[in-house]
C-alpha positions in Angstrom: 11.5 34.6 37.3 13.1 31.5 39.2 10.6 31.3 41.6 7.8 31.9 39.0 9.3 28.5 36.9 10.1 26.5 39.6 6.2 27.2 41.2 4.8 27.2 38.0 4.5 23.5 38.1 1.9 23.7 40.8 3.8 21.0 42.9 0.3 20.9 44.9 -1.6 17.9 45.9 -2.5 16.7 42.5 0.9 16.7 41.6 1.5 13.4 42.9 -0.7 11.0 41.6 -2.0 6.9 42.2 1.0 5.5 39.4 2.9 8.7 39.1 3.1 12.4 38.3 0.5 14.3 36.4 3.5 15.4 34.2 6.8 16.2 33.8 9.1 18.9 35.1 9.9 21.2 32.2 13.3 21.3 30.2 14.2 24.7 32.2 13.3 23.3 36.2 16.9 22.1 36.4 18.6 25.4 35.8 15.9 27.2 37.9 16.5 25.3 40.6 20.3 25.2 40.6 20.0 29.3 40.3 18.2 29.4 42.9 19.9 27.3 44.7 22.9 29.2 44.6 21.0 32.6 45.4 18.8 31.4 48.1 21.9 31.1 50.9 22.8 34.8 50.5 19.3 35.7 51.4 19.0 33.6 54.6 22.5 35.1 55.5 20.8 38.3 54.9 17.3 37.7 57.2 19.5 36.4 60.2 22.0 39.5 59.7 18.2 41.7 59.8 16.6 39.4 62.9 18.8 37.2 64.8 20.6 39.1 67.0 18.4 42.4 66.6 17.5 43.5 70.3 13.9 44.4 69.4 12.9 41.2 67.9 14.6 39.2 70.3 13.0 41.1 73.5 9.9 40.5 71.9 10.2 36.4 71.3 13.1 35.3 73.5 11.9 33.3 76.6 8.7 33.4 75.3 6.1 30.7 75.1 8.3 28.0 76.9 7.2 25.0 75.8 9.1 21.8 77.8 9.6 18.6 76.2 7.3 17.1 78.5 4.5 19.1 77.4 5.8 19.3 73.5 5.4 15.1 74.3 1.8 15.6 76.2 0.6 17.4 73.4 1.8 15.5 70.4 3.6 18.5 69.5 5.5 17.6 66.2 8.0 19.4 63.8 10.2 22.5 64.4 8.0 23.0 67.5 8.9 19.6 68.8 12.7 19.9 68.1 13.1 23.5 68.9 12.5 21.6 72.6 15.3 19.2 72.0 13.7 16.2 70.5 15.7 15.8 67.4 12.4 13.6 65.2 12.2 14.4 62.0 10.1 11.5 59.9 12.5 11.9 57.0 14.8 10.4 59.7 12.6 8.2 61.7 10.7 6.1 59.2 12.1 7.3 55.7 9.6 7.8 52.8 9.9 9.1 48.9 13.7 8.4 48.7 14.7 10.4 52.0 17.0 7.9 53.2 19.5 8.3 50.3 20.0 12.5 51.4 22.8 13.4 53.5 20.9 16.3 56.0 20.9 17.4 59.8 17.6 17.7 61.9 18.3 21.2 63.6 17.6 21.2 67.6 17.7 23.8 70.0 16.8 23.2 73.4 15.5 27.2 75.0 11.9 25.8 74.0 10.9 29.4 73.6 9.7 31.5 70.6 12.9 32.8 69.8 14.5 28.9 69.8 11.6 27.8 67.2 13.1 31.0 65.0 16.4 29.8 65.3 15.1 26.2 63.6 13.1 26.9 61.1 16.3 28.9 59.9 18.2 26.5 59.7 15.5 24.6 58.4 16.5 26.2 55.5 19.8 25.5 55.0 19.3 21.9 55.1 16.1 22.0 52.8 18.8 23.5 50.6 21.0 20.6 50.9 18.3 18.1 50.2 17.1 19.5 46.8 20.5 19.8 45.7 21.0 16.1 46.4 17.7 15.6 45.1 18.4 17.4 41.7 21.6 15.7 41.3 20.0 12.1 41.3 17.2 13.8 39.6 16.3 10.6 36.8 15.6 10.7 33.2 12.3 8.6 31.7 8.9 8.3 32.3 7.0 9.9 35.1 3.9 7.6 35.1 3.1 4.1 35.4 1.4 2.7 31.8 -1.1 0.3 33.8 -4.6 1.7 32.3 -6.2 0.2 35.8 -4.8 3.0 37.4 -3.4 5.8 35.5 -5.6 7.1 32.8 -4.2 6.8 29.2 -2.9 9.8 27.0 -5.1 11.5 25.0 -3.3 10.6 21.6 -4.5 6.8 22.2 -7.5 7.3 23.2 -8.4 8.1 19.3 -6.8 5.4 18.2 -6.9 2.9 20.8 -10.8 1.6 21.9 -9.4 0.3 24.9 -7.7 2.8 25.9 -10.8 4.7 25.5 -12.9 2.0 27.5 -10.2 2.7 30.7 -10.6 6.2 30.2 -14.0 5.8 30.6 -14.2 3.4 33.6 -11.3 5.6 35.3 -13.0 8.8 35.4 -16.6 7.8 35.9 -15.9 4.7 38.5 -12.3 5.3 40.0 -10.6 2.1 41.1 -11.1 -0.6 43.3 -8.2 -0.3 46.1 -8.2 -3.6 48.2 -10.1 -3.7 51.4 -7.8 -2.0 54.9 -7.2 0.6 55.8 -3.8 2.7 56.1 -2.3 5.3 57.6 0.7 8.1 55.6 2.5 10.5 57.3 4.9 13.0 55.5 7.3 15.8 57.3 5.6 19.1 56.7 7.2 22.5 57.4 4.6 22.7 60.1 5.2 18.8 61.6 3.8 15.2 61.0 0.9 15.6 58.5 -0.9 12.2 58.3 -3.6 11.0 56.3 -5.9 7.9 57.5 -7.8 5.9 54.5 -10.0 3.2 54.7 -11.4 1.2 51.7 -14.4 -1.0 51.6 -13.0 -2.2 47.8 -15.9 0.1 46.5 -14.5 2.3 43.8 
């Protein structure tokens, strides 16, 4: 049931929005998260007590698929990969976005390289994502969740009856876009699976 609230806000790529969020988290995400937040470490106890030190597993990924940090580098190798070689970058660390900088976390390292090494972070992983949505929750702010500039960030639907601007920006947002100003830029966020980085370039066309 926690899992099914706290997902149930599709926290996908339309989520996020130019000016915003496309809503609000519901009254009930708070106490959702902090349940699960205080389940979830007993069931990463509970995996490593089932894999880490069991012989099978370990004969079948320790000291396999050794991956240097020279060829981790060579490679533009990048997240648990990369520091399961030793490199301790994270870009929550290196070049803070979204509020990072304000979270107290570690970046797990491990420095076999292997298979077995990469299990080892992305356990860990874990813990520390813990850490960084309790901190997160805890500063958690109260009050709107979207910018009111109509340029950008399409009115509600209770002006647009009442409101013929607010219906004219409708309009123009959904069947021109916005102008973004000419340039190009490049965003990269830290995804469970490395750097994911997206390049956009804008003539000023809609």
């Amino acid at each position: 049931d926690i899992m099914e609230l706290v997902s149930g806000q599709r926290m996908m790529t339309t989520y996020l929005r130019p000016g915003g969020l496309w809503r609000d988290v519901p009254v009930e995400f708070e106490a959702a998260v902090r349940e699960f937040i205080k389940m979830f470490p007993a069931k990463i106890d509970m995996y490593e007590n089932l894999l880490t030190k069991n012989p099978i597993f370990m004969d079948r990924i320790k000291g396999l698929g050794i991956l240097s940090q020279e060829v981790a580098l060579d490679y533009g190798v990048t997240g648990p990969m990369l520091r399961a070689s030793g490199i301790a970058h994270d870009l929550r660390k290196a070049q803070p976005y979204s509020g990072y900088e304000q979270y107290d976390f570690e970046i797990p390292t491990h420095t076999d390289s292997d298979t077995y090494a990469r299990y080892l972070v992305r356990m860990e992983e874990m813990r520390q994502s813990l850490r960084i949505v309790e901190q997160a929750l805890n500063k958690l702010p109260v009050g709107r969740v979207r910018s009111n500039n109509r340029k950008y960030v399409p009115p509600p639907r209770s002006e647009i009856g009442v409101s013929m601007e607010a219906l004219i920006h409708h309009f123009k947002l959904w069947t021109e876009g916005f102008c973004p100003p000419v340039g190009s830029v490049y965003a990269a966020v830290e995804s469970p699976k490395g750097e994911l980085g997206v390049y956009l370039e804008s003539d000023g066309s809609p």
